[in-house]
ZALOVO-82976 format. One record per residue (C-alpha): residue number from 1; residue in three letters; x, y, z. Coordinates in Angstrom, 2 decimals, padded with zeros to 5 digits. Each point is the difference from the previous one (the first is absolute). Example, Ala and Ser with C-alpha at 12.3 -4.5 7.8 and 13.67 -1.06 7.14 Angstrom:
BEGIN
 guba semar       u       v       w
    1   ALA  012.30 -004.50  007.80
    2   SER  001.37  003.44 -000.66
END
This chain:
BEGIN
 guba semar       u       v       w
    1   UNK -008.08 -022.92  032.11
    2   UNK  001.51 -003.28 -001.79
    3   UNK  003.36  000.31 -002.03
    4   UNK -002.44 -000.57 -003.41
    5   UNK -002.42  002.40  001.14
    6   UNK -000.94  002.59 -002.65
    7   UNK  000.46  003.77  000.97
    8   UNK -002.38  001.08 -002.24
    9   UNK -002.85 -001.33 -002.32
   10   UNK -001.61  002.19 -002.85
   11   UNK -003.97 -001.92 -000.81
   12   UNK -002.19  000.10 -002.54
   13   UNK  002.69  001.53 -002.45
   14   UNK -000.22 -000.06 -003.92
   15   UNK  003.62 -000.19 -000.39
   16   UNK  001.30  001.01 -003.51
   17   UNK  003.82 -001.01 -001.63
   18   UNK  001.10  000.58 -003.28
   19   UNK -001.20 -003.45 -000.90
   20   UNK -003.11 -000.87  001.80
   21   UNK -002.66  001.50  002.46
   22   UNK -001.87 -002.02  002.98
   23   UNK -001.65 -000.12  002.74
   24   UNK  002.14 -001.17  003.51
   25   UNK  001.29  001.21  003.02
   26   UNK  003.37  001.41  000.54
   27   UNK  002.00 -001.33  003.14
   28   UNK  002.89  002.08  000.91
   29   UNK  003.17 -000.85  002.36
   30   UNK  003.20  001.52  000.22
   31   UNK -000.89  002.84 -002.27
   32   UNK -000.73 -002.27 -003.03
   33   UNK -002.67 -002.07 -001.63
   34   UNK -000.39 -003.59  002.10
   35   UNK -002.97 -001.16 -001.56
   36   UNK -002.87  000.58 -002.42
   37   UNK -003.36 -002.08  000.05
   38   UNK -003.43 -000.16  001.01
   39   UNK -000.92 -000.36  004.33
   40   UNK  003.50  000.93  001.35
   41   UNK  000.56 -000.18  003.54
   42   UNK -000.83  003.27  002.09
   43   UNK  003.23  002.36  000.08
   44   UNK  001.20  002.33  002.76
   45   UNK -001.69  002.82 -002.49
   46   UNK -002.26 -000.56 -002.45
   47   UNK -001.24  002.16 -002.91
   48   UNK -003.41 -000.61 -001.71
   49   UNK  000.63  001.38 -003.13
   50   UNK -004.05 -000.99 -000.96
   51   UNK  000.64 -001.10 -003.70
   52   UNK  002.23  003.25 -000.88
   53   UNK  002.94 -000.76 -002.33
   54   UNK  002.99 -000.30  001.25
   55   UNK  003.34  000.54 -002.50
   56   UNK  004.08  000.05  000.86
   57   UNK  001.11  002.98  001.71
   58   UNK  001.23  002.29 -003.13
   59   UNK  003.80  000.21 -001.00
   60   UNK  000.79  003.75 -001.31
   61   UNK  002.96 -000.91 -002.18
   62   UNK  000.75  003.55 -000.96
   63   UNK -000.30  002.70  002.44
   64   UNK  002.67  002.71  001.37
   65   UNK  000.10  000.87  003.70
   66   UNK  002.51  002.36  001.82
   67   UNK  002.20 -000.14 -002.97
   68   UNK  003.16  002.09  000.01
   69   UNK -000.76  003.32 -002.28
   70   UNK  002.12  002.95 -000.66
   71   UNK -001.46  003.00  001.94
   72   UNK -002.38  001.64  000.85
   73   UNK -002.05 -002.62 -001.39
   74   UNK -000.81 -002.77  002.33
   75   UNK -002.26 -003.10 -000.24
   76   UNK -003.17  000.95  002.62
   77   UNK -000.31 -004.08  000.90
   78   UNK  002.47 -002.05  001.97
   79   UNK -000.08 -003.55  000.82
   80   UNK -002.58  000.93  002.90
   81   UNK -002.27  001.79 -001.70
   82   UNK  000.39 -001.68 -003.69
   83   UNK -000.48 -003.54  001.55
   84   UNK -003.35  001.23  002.35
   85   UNK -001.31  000.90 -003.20
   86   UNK  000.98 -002.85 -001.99
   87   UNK -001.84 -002.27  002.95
   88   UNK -002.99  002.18  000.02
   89   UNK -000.49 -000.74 -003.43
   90   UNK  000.60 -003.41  000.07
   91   UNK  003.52 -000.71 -000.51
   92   UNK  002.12 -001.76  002.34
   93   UNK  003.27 -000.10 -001.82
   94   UNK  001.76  003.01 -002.04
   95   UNK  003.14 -000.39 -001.78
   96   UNK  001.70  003.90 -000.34
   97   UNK  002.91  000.80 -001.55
   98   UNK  003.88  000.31  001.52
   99   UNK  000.89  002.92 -002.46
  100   UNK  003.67  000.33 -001.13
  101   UNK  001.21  003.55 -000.47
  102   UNK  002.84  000.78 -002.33
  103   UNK  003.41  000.03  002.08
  104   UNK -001.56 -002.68  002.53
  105   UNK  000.70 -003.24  000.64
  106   UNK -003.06 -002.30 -000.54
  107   UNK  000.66 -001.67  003.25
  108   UNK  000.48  003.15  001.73
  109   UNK -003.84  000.53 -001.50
  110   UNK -001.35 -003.25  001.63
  111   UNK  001.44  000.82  003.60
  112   UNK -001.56  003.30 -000.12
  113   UNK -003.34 -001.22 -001.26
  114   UNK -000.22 -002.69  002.34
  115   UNK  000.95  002.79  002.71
  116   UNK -003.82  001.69 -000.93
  117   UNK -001.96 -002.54 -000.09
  118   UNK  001.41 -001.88  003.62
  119   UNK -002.43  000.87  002.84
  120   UNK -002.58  001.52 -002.24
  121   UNK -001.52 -002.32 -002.49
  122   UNK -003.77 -001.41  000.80
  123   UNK  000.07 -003.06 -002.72
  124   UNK  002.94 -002.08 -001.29
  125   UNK  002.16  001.61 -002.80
  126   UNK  002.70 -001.17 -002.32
  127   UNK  002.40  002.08 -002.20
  128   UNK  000.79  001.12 -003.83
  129   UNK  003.18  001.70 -000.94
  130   UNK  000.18  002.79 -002.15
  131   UNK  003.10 -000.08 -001.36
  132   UNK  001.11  003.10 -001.53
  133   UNK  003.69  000.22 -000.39
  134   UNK  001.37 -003.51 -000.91
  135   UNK  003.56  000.13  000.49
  136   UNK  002.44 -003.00 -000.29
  137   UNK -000.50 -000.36  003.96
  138   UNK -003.69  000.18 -000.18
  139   UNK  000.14 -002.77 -003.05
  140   UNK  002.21 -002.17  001.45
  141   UNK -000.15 -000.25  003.33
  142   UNK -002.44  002.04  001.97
  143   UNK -003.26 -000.53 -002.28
  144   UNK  000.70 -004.17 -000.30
  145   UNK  000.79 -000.05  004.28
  146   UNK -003.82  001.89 -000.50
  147   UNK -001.78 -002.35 -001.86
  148   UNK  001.69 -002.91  002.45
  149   UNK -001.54  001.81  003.35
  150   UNK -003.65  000.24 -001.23
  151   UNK -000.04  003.15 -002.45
  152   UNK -000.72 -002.16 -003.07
  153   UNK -001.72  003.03 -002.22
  154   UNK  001.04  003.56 -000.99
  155   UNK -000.87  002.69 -001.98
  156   UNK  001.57  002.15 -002.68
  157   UNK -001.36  003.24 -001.61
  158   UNK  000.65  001.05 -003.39
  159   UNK -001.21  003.76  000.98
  160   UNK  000.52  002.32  002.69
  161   UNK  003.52  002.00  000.18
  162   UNK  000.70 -001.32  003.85
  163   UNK -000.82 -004.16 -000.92
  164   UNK  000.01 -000.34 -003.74
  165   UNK  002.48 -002.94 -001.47
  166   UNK  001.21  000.14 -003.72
  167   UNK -000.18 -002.97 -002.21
  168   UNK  003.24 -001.45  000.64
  169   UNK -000.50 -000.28  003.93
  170   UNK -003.49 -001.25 -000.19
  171   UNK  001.79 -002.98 -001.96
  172   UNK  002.40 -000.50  002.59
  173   UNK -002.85  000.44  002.79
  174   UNK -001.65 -002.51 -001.82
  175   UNK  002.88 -002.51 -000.29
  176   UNK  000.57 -000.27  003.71
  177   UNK -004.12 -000.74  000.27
  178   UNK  000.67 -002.79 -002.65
  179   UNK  003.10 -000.99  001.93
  180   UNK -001.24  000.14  003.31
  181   UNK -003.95 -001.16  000.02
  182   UNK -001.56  003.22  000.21
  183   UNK -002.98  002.41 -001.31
  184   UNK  000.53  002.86 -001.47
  185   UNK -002.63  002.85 -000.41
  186   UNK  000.08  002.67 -002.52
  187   UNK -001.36  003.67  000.11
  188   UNK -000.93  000.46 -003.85
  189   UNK  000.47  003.21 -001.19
  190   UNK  002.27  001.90 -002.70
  191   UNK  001.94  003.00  002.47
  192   UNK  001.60  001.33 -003.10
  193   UNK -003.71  000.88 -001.84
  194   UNK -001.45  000.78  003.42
  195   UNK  002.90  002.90  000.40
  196   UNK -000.68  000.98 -003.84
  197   UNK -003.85  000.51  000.26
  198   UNK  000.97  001.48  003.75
  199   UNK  002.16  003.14 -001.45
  200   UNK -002.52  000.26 -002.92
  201   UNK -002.83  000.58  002.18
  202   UNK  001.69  002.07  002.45
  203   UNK  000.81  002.46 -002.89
  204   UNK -003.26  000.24 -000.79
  205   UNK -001.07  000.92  003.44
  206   UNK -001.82 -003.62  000.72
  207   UNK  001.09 -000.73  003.20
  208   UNK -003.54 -000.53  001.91
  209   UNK  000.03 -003.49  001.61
  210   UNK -002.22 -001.07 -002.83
  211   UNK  002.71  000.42 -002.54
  212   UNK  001.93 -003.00  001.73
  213   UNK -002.12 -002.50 -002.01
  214   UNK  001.19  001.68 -003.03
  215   UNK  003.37 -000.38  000.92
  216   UNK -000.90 -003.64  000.35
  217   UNK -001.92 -001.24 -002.52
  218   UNK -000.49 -003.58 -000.93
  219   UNK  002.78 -000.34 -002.62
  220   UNK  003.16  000.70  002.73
  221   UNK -001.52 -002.98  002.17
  222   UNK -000.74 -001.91 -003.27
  223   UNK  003.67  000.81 -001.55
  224   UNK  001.50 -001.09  003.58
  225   UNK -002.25 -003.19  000.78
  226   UNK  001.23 -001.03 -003.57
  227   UNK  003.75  000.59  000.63
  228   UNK -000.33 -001.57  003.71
  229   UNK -001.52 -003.29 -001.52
  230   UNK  002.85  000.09 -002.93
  231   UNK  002.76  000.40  002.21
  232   UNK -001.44 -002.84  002.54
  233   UNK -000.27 -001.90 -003.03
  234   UNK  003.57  000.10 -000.62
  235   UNK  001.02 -001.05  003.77
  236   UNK -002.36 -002.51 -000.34
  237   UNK -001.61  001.08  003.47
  238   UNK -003.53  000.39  001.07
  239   UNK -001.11  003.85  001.11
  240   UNK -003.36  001.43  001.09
  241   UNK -000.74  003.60 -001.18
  242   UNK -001.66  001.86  002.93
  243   UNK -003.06  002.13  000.05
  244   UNK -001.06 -000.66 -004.00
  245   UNK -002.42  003.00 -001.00
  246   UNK -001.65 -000.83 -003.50
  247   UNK -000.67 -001.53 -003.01
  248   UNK  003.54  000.97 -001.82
  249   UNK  002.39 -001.74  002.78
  250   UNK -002.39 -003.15  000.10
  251   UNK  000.13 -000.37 -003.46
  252   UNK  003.62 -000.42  000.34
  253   UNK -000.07 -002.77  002.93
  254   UNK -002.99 -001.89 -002.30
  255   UNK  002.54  000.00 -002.67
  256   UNK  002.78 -001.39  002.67
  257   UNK -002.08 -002.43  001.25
  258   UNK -000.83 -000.90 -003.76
  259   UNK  003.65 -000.95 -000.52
  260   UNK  000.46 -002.44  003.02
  261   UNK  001.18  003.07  002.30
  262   UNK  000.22  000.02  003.45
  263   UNK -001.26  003.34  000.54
  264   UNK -002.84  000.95  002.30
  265   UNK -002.13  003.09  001.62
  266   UNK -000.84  001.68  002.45
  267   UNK -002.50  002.98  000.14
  268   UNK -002.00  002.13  003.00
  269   UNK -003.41  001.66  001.02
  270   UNK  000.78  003.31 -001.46
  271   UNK -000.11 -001.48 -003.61
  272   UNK -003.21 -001.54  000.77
  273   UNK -001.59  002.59  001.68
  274   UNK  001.86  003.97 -000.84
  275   UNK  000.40  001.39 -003.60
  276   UNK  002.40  002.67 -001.31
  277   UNK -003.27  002.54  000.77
  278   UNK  000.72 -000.64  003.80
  279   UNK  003.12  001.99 -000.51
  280   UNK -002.01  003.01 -000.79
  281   UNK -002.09  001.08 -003.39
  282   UNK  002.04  003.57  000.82
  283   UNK  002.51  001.44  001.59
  284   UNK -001.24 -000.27  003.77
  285   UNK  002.65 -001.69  002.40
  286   UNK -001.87 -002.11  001.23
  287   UNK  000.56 -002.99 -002.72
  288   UNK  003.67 -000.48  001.92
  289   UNK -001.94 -002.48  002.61
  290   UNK -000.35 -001.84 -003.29
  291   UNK  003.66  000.08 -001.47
  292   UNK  001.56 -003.58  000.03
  293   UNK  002.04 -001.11 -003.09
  294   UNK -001.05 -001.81 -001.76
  295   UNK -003.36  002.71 -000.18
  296   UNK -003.40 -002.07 -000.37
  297   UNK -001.76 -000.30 -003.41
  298   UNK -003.06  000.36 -001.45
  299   UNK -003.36 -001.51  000.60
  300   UNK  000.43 -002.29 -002.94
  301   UNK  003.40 -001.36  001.15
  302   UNK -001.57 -000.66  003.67
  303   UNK -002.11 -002.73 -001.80
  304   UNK  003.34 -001.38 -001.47
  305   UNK  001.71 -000.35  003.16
  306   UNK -003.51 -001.65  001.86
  307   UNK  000.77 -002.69 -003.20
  308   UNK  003.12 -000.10  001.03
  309   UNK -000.73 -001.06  003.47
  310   UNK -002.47 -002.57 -001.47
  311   UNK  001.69 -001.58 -002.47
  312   UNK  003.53 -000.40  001.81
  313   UNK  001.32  002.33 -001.53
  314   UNK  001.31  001.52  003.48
  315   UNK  001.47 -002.31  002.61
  316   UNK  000.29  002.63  002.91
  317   UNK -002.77  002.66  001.26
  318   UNK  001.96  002.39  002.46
  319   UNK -000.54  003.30  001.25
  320   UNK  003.07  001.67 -001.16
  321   UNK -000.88  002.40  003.44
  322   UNK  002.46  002.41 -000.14
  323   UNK -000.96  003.00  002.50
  324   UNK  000.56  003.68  000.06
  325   UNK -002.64  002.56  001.23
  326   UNK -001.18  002.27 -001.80
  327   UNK -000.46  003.13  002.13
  328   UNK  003.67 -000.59  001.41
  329   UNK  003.77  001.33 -000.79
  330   UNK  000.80 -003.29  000.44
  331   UNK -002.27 -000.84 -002.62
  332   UNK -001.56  000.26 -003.03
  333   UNK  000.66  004.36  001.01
  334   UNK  003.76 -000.47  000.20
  335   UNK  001.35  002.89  001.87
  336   UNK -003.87  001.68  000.23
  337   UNK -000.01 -000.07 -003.54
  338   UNK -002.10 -000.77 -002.72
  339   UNK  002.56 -000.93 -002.52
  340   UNK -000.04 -000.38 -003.57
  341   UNK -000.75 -004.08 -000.71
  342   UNK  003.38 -001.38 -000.20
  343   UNK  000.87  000.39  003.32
  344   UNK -003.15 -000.95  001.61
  345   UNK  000.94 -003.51  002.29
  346   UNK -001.14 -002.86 -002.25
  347   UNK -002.80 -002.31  002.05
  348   UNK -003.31 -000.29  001.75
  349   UNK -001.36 -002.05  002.84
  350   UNK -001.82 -003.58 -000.73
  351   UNK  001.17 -002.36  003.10
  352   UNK -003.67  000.18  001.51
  353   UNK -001.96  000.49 -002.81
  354   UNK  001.65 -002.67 -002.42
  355   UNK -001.96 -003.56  001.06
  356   UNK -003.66  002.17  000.37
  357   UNK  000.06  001.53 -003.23
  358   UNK  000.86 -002.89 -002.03
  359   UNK -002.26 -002.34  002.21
  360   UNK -002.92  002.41 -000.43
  361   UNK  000.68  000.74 -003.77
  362   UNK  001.46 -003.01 -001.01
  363   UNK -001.73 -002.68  001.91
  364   UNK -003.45  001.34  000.80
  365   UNK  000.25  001.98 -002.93
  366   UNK  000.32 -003.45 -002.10
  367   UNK  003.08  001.06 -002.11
  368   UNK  002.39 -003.06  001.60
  369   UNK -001.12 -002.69  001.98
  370   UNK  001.13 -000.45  003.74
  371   UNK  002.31 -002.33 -000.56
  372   UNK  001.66  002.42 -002.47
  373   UNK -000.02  002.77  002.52
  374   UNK  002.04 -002.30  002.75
  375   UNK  002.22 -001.25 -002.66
  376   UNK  001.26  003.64 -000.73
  377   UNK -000.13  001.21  003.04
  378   UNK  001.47 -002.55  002.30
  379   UNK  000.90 -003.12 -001.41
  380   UNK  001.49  001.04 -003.18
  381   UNK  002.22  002.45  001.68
  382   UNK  001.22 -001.80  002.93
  383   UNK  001.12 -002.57 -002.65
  384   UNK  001.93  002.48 -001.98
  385   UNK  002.25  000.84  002.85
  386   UNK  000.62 -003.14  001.73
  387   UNK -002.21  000.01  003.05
  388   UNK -003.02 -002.62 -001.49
  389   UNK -001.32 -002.05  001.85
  390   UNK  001.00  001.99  003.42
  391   UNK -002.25  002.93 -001.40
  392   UNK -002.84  000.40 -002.36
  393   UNK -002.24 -003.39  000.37
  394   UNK -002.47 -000.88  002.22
  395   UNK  002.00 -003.87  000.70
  396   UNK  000.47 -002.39  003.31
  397   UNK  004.01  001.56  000.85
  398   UNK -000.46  003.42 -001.91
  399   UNK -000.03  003.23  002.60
  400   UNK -003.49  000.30  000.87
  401   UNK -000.32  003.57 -002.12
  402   UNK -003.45  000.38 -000.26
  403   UNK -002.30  002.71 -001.63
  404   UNK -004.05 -000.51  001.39
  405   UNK -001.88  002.39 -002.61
  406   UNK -003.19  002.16  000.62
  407   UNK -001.38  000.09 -003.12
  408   UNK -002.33  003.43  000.54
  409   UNK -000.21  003.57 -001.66
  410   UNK  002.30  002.88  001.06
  411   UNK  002.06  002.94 -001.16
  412   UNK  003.58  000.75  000.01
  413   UNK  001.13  002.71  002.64
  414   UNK  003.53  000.85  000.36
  415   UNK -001.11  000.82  003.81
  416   UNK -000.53 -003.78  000.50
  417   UNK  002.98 -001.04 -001.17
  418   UNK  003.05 -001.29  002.06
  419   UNK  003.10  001.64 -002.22
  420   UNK  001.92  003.28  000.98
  421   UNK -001.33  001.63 -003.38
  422   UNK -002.58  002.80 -000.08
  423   UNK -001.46 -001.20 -003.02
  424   UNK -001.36 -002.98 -002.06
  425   UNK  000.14  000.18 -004.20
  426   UNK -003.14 -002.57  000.34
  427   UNK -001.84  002.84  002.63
  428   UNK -003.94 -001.05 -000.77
  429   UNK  000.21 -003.07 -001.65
  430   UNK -003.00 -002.36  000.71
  431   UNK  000.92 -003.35  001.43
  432   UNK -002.03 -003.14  000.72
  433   UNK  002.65 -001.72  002.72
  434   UNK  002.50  000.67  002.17
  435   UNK  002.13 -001.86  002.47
  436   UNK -002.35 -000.79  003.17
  437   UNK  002.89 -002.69  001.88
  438   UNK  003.69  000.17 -001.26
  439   UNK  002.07 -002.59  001.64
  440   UNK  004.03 -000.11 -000.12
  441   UNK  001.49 -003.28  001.24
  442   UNK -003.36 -000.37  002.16
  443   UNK -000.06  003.05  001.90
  444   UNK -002.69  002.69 -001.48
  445   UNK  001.43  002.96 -000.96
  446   UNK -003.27  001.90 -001.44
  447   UNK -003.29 -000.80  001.67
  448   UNK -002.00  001.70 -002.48
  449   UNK -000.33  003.57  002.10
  450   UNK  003.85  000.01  000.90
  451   UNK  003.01 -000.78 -000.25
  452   UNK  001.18 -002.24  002.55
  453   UNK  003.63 -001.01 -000.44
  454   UNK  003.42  000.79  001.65
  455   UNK  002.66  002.04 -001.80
  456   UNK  003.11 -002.55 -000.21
  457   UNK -001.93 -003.07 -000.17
  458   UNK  001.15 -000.56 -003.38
  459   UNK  002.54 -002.25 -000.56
  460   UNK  002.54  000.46 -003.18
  461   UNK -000.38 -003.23 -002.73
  462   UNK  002.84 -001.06 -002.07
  463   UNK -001.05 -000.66 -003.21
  464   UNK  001.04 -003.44 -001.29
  465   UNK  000.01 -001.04 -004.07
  466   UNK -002.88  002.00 -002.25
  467   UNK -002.01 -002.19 -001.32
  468   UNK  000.02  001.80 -003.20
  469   UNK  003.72 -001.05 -001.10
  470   UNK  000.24 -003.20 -001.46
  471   UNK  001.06 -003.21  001.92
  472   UNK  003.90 -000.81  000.39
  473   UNK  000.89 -003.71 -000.89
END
């Protein structure tokens, strides 16, 4: 074999971007794209993929694997099981979160985080930061030394007793992204009128899993979303809320954007596809599979967030996967129990499923074109957080990350699925496509019957300058 030699040539592909689609080959050496034209030279492999399209391996910007919990709960995915899902699905690179807890260090967090994933990731990862207690060491030393080694995007919450931030520290959280060049992401929602409507509805006797959308409704992520963009505003910092849910917080970034605001959105699968009815229509248990905050909608504010998607509203699509079984006390049973809603583990599984549902739906369902659906789903967010043009194009020097699609009819079944989870939320759902090749730097990891990658193949990406923060003169 010559030094110039491909290792691998895809044929016949319809390759898709977020700009263009054609027809070409794809020559591959070294893990990464070499070439792309018509009549390439033979490879050492080859893969005829016979006029099939062929799109960037997906980037799941939002998804939680083997993340520290207080006990009993515990996350049912690691970074071997969460990643062979993610590749089986068609994504080849997952950014999860290092999660700060109160009393920590936030380096101390990294180390330990980096500690799970060594030896058992499948595709390349890169890390957010939660940062939940932001103490003068965090702000001024550890947090900027972060953002220098590759961590250029964290997260705040402005719910949940264990993570939440008040006002005052999201500013200064925000003033050391402004300072330092990095993203921040926001979890939208009001704790104080969550823990209100909580108490209210436990005195009443409402504590059935479906009462957790009533505990939630759309004016605490509407209230928040509003105060989030108002106190970016007065940092003068870009932020991306997370996981939008409906009409009430978009109206609030449309507004933003209206007044030269650089505020943009992300949103996932369950908001497209679950409503608050998934959480029950009574008092049966079994709605918990369905409890992640903020709840789904209605039918009528699914068609607002598929105009969302559309019109740009949204810049990210992500999973959000955050994984607990159901029938486990580790779970969404914590202890054995079925407990009343506010202390069922917030989440539900959408690695695998994520690029299928909104390629079948979106796609071949003609609500966003295909260039749309790469945009949100690879390009878009491996632009965000710094790793563009490495990941999430189909481009001579960009890891060869492929997805090869088999565009056909088929069911959801949680049995076929790759994650440690004994259930899906999207059990039944009629597709059209699903992943039939998955490449990561080259090597196939999903042939279209199984999964054929190697637990610690992955290799850890720091994350350079998001794209999304304006340019430094």
């Amino acid at each position: 074999m010559t030094a110039n030699a491909l290792d691998l040539v895809v044929r016949n592909a319809r390759v898709a971007t977020a700009s263009d689609t054609f027809d070409c080959d794809i020559g591959i050496r070294n893990g990464r794209v070499a070439l792309l034209g018509e009549g390439l030279p033979a490879g050492t492999r080859e893969i005829d993929a016979a006029g099939r399209t062929v799109t960037p391996g997906g980037v799941d910007a939002h998804c939680h694997l083997d993340q520290p919990m207080e006990g009993p709960v515990k996350m049912a995915d690691d970074f071997l099981t969460g990643t062979r899902s993610a590749a089986c699905g068609g994504t080849t690179t997952v950014i999860p979160f290092a999660a700060q807890m109160k009393g920590q260090s936030l380096e101390a967090a990294v180390v330990d985080y980096h500690g799970r994933a060594e030896g058992k990731a499948c595709i390349d990862y890169a890390f957010h930061l939660i940062v939940s207690d932001p103490t003068p060491q965090v702000l001024a030393t550890e947090l900027p030394r972060l953002i220098s080694q590759g961590y250029t995007s964290f997260k705040v919450y402005m719910t949940y007793d264990d993570l939440k931030l008040d006002d005052g520290q999201i500013l200064d959280v925000l003033d050391v992204a402004r300072t330092h060049g990095a993203l921040a992401m926001v979890h939208a929602e009001n704790a104080d009128c969550i823990e209100w409507l909580t108490k209210r509805l436990e005195a009443a006797g409402r504590t059935a899993p479906r009462w957790h959308a009533h505990a939630r409704p759309m004016l605490v992520e509407r209230e928040a979303t509003h105060r989030a963009i108002a106190l970016s505003e007065l940092v003068d910092v870009p932020i991306l809320i997370v996981h939008v849910s409906g009409r009430e917080a978009i109206e609030q970034i449309r507004w933003a954007r209206a007044h030269g605001l650089s505020v943009f959105a992300e949103t996932c699968p369950q908001y497209l596809f679950l409503t608050a009815e998934d959480l029950g229509i009574d008092d049966s248990y079994q709605g918990a599979r369905c409890v992640c905050s903020p709840p789904p909608r209605d039918k009528a504010n699914q068609e607002i967030i598929w105009d969302g998607l559309g019109d740009g509203l949204f810049t990210v699509f992500s999973s959000d996967h955050a994984p607990f079984r159901y029938d486990d006390p580790q779970g969404k049973k914590p202890g054995g129990e079925e407990v009343p809603f506010r202390h069922i583990p917030n989440g539900i599984p959408g690695l695998e499923t994520r690029l299928p549902l909104l390629y079948s739906e979106g796609v071949l369902g003609g609500r966003i074109t295909l260039q749309k659906f790469v945009e949100l789903t690879a390009t878009n967010p491996a632009k965000a957080y710094g790793l563009h043009p490495r990941k999430g194009t189909i481009a001579v020097g960009s890891d060869a990350d492929l997805v090869v699609w088999d565009e056909r009819a088929l069911a959801i079944d949680n049995r076929r699925l790759h994650h440690a989870v004994d259930y899906t939320p999207y059990e039944g759902m009629q597709l059209k496509a699903w992943p039939g090749l998955t490449l990561s730097r080259g090597e196939v990891v999903w042939d279209g019957t199984s999964f054929t990658g190697q637990a610690g193949r992955g290799k850890f990406l720091p994350c350079g300058t998001p794209s999304l923060l304006p340019k430094r003169t």
